[in-house]
mmCIF entry with sequence, helices, sheets and N, C-alpha, C, O atoms, coordinates in Angstrom:
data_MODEL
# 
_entry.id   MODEL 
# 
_entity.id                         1 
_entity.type                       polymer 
_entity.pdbx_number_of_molecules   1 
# 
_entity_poly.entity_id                      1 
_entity_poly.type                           'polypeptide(L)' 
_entity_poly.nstd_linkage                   no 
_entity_poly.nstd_monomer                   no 
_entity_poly.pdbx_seq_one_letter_code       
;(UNK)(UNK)(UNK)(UNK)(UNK)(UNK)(UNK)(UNK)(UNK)(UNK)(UNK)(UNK)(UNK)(UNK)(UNK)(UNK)
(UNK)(UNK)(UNK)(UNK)(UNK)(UNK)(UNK)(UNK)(UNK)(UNK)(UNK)(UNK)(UNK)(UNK)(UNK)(UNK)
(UNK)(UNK)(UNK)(UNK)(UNK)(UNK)(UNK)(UNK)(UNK)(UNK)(UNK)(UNK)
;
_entity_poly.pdbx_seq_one_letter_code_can   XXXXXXXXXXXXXXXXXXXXXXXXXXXXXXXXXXXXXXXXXXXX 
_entity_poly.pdbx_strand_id                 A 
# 
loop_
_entity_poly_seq.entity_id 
_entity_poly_seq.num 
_entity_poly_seq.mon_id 
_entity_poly_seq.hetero 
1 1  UNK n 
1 2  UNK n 
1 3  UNK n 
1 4  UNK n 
1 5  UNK n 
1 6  UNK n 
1 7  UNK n 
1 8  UNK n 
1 9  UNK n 
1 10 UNK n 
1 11 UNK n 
1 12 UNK n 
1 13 UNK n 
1 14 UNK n 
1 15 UNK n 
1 16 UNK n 
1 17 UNK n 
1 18 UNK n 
1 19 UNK n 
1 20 UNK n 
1 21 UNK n 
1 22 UNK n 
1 23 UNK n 
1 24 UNK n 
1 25 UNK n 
1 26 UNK n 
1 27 UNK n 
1 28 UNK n 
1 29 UNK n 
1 30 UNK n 
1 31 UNK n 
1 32 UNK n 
1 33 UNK n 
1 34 UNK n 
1 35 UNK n 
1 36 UNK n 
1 37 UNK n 
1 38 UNK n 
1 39 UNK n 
1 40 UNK n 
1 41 UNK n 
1 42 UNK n 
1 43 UNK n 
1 44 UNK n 
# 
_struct_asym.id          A 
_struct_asym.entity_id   1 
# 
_struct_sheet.id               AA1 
_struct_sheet.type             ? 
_struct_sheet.number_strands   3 
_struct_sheet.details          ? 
# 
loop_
_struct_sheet_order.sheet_id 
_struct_sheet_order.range_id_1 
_struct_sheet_order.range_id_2 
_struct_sheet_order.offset 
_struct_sheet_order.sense 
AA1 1 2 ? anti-parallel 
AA1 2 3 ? anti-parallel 
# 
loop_
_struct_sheet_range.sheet_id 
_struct_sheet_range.id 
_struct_sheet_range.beg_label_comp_id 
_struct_sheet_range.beg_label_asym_id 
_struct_sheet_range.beg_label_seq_id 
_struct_sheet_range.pdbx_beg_PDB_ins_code 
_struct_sheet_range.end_label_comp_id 
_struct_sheet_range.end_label_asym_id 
_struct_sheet_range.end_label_seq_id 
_struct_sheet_range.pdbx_end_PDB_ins_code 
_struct_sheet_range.beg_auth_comp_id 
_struct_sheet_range.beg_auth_asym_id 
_struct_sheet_range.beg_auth_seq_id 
_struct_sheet_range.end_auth_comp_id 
_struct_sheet_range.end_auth_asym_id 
_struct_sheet_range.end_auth_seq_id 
AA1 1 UNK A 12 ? UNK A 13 ? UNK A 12 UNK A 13 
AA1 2 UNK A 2  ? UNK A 3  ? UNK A 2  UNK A 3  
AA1 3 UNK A 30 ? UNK A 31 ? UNK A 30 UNK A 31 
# 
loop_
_atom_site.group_PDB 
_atom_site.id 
_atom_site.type_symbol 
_atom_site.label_atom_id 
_atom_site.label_alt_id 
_atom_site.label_comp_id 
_atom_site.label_asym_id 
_atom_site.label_entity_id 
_atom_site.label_seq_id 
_atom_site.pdbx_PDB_ins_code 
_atom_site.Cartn_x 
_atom_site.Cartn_y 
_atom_site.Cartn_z 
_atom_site.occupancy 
_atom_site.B_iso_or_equiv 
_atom_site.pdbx_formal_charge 
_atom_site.auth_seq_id 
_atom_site.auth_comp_id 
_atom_site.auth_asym_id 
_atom_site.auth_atom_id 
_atom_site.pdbx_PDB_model_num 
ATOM 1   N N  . UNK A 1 1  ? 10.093 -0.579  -21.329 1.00 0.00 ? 1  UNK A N  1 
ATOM 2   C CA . UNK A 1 1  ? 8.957  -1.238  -20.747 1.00 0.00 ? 1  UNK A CA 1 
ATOM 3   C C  . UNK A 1 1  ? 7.864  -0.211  -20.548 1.00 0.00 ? 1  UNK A C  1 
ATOM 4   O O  . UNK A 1 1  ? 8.170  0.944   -20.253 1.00 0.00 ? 1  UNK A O  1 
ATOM 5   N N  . UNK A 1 2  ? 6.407  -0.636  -20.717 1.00 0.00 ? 2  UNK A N  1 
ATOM 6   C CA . UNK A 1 2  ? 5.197  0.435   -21.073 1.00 0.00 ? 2  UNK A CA 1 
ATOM 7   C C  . UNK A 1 2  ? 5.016  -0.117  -19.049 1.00 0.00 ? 2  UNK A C  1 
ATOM 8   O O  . UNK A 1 2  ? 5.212  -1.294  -18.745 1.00 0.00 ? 2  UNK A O  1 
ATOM 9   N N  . UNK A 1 3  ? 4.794  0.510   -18.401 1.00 0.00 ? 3  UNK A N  1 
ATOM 10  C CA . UNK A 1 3  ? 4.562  0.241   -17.302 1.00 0.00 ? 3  UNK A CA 1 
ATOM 11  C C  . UNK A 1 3  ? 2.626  1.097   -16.737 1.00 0.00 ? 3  UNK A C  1 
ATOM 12  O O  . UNK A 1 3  ? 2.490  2.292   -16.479 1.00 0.00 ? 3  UNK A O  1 
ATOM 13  N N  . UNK A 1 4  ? 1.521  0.098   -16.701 1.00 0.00 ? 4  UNK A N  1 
ATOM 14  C CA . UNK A 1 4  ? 0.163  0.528   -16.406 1.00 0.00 ? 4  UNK A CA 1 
ATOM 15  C C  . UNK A 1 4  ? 0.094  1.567   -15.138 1.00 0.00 ? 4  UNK A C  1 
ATOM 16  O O  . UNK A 1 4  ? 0.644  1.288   -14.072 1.00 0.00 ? 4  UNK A O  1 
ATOM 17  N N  . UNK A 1 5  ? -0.728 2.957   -15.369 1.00 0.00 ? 5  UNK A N  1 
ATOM 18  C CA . UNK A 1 5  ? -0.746 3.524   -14.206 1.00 0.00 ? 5  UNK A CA 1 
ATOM 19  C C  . UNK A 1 5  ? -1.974 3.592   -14.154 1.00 0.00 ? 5  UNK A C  1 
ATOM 20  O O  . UNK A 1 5  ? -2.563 4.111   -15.102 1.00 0.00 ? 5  UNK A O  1 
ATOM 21  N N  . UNK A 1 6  ? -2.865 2.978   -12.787 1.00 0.00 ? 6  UNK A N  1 
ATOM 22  C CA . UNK A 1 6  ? -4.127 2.626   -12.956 1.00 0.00 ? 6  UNK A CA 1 
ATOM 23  C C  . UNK A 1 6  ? -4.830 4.556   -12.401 1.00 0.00 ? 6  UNK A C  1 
ATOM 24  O O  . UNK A 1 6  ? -5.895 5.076   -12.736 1.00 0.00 ? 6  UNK A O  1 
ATOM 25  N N  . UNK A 1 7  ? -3.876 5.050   -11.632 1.00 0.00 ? 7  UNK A N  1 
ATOM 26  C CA . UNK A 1 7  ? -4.475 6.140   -11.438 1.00 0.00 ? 7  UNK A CA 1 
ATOM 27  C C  . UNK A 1 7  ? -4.970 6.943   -12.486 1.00 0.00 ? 7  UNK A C  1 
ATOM 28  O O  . UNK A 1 7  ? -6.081 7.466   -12.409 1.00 0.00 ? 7  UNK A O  1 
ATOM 29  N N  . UNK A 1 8  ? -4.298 7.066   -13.366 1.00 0.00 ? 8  UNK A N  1 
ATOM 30  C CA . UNK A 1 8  ? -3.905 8.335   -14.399 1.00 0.00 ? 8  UNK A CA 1 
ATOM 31  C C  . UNK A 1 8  ? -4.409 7.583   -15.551 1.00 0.00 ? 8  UNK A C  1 
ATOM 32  O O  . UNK A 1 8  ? -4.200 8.099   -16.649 1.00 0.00 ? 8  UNK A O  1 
ATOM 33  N N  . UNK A 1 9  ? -5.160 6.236   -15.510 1.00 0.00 ? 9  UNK A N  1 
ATOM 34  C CA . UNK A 1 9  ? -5.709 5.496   -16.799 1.00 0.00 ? 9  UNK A CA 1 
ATOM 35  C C  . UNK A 1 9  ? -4.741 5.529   -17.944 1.00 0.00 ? 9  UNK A C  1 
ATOM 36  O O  . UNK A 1 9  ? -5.272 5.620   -19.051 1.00 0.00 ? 9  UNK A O  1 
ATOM 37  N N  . UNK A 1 10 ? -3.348 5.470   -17.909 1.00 0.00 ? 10 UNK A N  1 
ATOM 38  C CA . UNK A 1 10 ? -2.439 5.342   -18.648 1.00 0.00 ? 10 UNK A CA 1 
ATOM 39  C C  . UNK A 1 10 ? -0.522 4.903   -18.877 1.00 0.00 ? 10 UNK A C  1 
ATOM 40  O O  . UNK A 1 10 ? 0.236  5.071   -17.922 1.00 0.00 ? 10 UNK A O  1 
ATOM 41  N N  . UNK A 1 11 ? -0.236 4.608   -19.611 1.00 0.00 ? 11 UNK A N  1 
ATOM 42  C CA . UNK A 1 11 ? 0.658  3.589   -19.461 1.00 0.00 ? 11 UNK A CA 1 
ATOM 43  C C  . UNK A 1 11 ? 1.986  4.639   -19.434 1.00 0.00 ? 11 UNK A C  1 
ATOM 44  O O  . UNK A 1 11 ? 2.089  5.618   -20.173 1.00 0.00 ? 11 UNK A O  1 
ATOM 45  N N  . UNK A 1 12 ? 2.918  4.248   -18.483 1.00 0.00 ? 12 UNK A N  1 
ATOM 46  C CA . UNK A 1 12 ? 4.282  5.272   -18.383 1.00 0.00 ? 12 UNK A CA 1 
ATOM 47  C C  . UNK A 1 12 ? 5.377  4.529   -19.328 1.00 0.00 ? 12 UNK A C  1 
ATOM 48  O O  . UNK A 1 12 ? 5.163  3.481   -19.938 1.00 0.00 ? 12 UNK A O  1 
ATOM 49  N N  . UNK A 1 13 ? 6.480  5.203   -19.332 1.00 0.00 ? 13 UNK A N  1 
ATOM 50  C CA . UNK A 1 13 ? 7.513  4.545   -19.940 1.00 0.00 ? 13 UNK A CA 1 
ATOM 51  C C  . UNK A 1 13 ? 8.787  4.303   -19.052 1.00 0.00 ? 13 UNK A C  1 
ATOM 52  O O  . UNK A 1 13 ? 9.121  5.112   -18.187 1.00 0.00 ? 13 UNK A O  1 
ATOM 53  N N  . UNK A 1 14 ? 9.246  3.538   -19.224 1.00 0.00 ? 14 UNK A N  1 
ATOM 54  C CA . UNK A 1 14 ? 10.226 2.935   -17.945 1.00 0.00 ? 14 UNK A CA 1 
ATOM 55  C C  . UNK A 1 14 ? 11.447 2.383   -19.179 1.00 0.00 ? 14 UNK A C  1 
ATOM 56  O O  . UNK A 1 14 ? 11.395 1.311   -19.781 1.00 0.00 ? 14 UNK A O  1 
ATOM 57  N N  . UNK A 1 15 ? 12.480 3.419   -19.324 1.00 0.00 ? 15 UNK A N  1 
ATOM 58  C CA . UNK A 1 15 ? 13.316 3.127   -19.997 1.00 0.00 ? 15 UNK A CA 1 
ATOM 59  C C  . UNK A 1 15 ? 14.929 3.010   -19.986 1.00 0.00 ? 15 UNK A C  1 
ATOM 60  O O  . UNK A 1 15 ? 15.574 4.035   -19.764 1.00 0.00 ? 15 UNK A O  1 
ATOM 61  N N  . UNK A 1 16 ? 15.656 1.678   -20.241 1.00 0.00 ? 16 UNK A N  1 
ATOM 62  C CA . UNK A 1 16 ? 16.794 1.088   -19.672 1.00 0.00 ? 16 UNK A CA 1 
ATOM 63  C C  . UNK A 1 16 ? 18.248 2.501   -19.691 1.00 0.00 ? 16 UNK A C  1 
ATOM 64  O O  . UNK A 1 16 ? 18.590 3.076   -20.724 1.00 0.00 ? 16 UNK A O  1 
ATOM 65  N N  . UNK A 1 17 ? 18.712 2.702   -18.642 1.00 0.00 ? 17 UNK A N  1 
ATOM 66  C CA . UNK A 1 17 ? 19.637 4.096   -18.202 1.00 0.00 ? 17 UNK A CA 1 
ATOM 67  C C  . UNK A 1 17 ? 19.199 4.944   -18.095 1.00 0.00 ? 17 UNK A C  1 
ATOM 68  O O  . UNK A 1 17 ? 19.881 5.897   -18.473 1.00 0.00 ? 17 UNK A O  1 
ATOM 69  N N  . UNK A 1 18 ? 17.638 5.316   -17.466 1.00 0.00 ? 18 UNK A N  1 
ATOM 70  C CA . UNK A 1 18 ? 17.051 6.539   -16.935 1.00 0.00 ? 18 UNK A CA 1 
ATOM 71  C C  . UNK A 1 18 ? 16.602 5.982   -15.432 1.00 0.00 ? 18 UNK A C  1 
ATOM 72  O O  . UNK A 1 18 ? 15.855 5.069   -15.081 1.00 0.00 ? 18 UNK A O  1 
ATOM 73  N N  . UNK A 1 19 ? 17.299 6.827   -14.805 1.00 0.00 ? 19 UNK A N  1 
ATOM 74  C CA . UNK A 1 19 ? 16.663 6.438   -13.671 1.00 0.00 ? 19 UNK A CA 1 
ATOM 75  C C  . UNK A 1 19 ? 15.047 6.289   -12.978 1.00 0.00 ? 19 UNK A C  1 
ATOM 76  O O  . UNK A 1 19 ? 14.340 7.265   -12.725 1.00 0.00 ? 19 UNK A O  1 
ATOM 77  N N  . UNK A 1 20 ? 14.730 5.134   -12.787 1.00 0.00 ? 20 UNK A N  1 
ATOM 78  C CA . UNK A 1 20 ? 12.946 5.140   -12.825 1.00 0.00 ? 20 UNK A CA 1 
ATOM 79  C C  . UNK A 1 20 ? 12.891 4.492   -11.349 1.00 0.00 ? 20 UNK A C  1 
ATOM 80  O O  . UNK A 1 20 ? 13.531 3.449   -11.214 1.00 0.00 ? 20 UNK A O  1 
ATOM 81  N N  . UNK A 1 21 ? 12.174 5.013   -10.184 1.00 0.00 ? 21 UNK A N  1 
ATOM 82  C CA . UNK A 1 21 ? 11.888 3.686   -8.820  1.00 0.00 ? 21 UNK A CA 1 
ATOM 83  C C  . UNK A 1 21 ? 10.469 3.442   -9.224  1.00 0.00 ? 21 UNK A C  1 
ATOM 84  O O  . UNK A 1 21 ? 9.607  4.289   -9.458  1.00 0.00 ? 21 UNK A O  1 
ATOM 85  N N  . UNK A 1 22 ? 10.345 1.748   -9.279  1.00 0.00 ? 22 UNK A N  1 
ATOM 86  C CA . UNK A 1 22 ? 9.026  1.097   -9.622  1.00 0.00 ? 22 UNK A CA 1 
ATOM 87  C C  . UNK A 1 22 ? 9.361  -0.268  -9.438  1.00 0.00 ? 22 UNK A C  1 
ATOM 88  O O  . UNK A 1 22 ? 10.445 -0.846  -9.519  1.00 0.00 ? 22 UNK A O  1 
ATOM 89  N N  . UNK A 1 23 ? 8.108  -0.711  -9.148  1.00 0.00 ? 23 UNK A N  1 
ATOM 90  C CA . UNK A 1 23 ? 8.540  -2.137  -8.449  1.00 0.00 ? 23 UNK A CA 1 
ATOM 91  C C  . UNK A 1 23 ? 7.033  -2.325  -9.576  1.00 0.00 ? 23 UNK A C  1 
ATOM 92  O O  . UNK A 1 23 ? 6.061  -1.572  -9.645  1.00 0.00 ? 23 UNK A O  1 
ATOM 93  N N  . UNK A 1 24 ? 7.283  -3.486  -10.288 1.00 0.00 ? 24 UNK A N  1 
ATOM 94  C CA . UNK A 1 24 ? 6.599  -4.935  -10.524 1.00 0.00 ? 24 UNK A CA 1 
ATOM 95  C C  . UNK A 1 24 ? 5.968  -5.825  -9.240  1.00 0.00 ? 24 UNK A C  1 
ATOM 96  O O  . UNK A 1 24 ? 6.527  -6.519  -8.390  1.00 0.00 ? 24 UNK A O  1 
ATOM 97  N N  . UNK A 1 25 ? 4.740  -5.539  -9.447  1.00 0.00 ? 25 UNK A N  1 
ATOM 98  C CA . UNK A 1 25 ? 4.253  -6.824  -8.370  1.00 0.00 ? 25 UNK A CA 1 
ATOM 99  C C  . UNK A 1 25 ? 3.268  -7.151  -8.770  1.00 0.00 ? 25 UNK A C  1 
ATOM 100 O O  . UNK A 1 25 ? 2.714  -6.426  -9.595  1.00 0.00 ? 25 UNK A O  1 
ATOM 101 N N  . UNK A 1 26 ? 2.498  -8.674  -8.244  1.00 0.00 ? 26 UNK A N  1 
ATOM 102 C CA . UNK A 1 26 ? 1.703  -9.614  -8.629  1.00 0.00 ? 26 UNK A CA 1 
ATOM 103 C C  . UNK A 1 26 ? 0.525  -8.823  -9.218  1.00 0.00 ? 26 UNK A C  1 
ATOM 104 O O  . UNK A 1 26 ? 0.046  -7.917  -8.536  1.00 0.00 ? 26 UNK A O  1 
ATOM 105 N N  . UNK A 1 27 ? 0.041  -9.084  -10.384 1.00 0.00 ? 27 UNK A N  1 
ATOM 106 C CA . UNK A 1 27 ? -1.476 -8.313  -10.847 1.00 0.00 ? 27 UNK A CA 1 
ATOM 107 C C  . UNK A 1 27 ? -0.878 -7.039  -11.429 1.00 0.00 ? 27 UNK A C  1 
ATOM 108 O O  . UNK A 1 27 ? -1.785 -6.214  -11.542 1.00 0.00 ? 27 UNK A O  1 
ATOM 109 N N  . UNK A 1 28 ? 0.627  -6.410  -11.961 1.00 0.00 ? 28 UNK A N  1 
ATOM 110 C CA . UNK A 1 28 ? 0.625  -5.546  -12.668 1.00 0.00 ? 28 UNK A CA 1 
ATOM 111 C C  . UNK A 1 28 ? 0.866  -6.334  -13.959 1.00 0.00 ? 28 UNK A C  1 
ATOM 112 O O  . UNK A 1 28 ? 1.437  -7.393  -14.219 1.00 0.00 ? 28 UNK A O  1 
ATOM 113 N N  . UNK A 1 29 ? -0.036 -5.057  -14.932 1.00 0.00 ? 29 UNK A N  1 
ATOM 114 C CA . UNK A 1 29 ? 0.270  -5.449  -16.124 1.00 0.00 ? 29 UNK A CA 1 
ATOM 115 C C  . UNK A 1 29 ? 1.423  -4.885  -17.091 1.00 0.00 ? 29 UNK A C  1 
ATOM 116 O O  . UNK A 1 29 ? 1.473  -3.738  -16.647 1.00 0.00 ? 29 UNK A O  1 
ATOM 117 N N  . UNK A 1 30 ? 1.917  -4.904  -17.618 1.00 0.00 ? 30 UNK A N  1 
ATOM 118 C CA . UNK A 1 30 ? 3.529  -4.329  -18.458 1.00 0.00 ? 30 UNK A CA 1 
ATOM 119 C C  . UNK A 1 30 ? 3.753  -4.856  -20.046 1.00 0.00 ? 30 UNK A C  1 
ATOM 120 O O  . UNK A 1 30 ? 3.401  -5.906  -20.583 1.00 0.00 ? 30 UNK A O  1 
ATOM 121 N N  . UNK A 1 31 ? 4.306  -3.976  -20.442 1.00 0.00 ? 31 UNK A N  1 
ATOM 122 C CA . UNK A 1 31 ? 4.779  -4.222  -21.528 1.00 0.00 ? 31 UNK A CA 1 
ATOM 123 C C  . UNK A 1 31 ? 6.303  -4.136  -22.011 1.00 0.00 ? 31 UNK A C  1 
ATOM 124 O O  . UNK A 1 31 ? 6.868  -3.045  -22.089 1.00 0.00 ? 31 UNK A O  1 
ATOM 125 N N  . UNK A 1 32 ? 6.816  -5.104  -22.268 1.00 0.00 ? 32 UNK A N  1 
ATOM 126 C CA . UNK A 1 32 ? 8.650  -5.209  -22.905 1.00 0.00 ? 32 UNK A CA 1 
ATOM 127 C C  . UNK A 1 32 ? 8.523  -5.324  -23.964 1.00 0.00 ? 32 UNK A C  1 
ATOM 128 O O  . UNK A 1 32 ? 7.501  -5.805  -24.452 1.00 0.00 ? 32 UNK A O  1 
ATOM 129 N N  . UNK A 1 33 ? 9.492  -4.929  -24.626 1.00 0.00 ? 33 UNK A N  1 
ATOM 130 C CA . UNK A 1 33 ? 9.940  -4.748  -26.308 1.00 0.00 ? 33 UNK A CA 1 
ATOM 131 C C  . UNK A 1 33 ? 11.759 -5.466  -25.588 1.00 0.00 ? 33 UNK A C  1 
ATOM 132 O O  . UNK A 1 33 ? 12.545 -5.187  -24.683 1.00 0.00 ? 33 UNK A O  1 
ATOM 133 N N  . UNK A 1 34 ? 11.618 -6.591  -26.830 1.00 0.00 ? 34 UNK A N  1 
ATOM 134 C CA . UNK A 1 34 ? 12.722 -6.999  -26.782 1.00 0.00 ? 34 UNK A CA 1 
ATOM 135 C C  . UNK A 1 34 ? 13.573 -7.790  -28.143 1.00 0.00 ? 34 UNK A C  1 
ATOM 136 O O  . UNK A 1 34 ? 12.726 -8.112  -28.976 1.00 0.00 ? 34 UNK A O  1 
ATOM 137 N N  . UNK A 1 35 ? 14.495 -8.046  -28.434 1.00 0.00 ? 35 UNK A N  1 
ATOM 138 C CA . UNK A 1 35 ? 15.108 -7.709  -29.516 1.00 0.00 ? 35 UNK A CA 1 
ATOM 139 C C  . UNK A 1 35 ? 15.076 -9.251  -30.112 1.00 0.00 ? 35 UNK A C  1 
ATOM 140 O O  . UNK A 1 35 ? 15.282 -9.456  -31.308 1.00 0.00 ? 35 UNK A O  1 
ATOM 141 N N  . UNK A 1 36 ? 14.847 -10.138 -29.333 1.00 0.00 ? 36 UNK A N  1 
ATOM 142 C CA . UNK A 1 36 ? 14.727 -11.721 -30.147 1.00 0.00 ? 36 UNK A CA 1 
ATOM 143 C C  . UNK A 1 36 ? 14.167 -12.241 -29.130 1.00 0.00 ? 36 UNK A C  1 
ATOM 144 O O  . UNK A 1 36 ? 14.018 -11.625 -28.075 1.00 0.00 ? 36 UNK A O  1 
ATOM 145 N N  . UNK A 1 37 ? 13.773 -13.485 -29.331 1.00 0.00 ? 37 UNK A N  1 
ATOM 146 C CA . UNK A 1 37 ? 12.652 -14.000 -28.693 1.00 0.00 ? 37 UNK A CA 1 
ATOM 147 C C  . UNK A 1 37 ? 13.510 -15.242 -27.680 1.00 0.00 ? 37 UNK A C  1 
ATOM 148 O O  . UNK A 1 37 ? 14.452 -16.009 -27.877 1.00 0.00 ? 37 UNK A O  1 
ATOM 149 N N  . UNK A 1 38 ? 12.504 -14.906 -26.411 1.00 0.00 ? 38 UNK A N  1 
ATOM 150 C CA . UNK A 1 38 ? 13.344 -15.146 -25.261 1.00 0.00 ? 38 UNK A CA 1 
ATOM 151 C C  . UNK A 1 38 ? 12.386 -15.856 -24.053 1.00 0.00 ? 38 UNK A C  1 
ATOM 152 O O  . UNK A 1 38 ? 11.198 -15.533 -24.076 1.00 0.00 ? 38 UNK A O  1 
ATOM 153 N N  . UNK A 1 39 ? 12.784 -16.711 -23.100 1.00 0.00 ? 39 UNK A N  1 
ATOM 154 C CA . UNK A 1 39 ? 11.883 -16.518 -22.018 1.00 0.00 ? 39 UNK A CA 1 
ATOM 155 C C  . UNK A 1 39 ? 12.124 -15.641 -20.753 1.00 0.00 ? 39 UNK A C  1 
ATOM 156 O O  . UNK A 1 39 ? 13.266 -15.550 -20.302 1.00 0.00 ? 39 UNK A O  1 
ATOM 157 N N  . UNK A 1 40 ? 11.404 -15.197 -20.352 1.00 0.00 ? 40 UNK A N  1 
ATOM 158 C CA . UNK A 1 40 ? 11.812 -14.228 -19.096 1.00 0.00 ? 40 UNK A CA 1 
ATOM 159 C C  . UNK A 1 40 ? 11.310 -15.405 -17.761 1.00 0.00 ? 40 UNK A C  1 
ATOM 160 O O  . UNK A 1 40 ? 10.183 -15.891 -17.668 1.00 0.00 ? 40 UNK A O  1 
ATOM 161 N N  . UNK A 1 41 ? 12.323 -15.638 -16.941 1.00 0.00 ? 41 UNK A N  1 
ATOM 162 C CA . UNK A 1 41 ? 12.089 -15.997 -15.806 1.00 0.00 ? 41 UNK A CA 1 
ATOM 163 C C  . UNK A 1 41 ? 12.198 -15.154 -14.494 1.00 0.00 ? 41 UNK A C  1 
ATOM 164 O O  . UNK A 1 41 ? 13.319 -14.896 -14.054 1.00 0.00 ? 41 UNK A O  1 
ATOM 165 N N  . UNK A 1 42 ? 11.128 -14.739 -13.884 1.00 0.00 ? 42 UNK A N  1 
ATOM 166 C CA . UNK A 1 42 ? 11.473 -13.279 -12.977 1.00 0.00 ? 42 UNK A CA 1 
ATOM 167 C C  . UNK A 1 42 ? 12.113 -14.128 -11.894 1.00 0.00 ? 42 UNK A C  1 
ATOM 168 O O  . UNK A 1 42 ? 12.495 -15.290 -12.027 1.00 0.00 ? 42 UNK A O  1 
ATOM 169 N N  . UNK A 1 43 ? 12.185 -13.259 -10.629 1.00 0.00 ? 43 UNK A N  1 
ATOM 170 C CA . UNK A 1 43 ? 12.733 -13.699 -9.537  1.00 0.00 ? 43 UNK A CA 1 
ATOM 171 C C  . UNK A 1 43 ? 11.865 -14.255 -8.382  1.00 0.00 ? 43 UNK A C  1 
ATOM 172 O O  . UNK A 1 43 ? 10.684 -14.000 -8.616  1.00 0.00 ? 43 UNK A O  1 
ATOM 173 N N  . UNK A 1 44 ? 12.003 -14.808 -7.422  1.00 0.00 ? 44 UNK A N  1 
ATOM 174 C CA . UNK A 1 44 ? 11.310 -15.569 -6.487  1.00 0.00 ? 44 UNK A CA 1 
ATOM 175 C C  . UNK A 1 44 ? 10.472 -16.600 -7.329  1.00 0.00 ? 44 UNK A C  1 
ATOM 176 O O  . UNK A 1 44 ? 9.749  -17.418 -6.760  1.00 0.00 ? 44 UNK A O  1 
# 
């Protein structure tokens, strides 16, 4: 996942078995790469 860092005007990488703390919340923008086409239903 490309995760937006508005400080640093650039996008981090947030990648599955590296440890990363980051929270998703309302008004971030992101990017997933995923392997077939799917819907994502988040939580709450």
């Amino acid at each position: 996942m490309l995760g937006w860092n508005a400080s640093v005007q650039d996008f981090e990488l947030y990648a599955p078995g590296v440890p990363n703390d980051f929270v998703v919340t309302r008004g971030d923008g992101f990017l997933v790469a995923v392997d077939e086409e799917s819907i994502w239903h988040s939580e709450g």
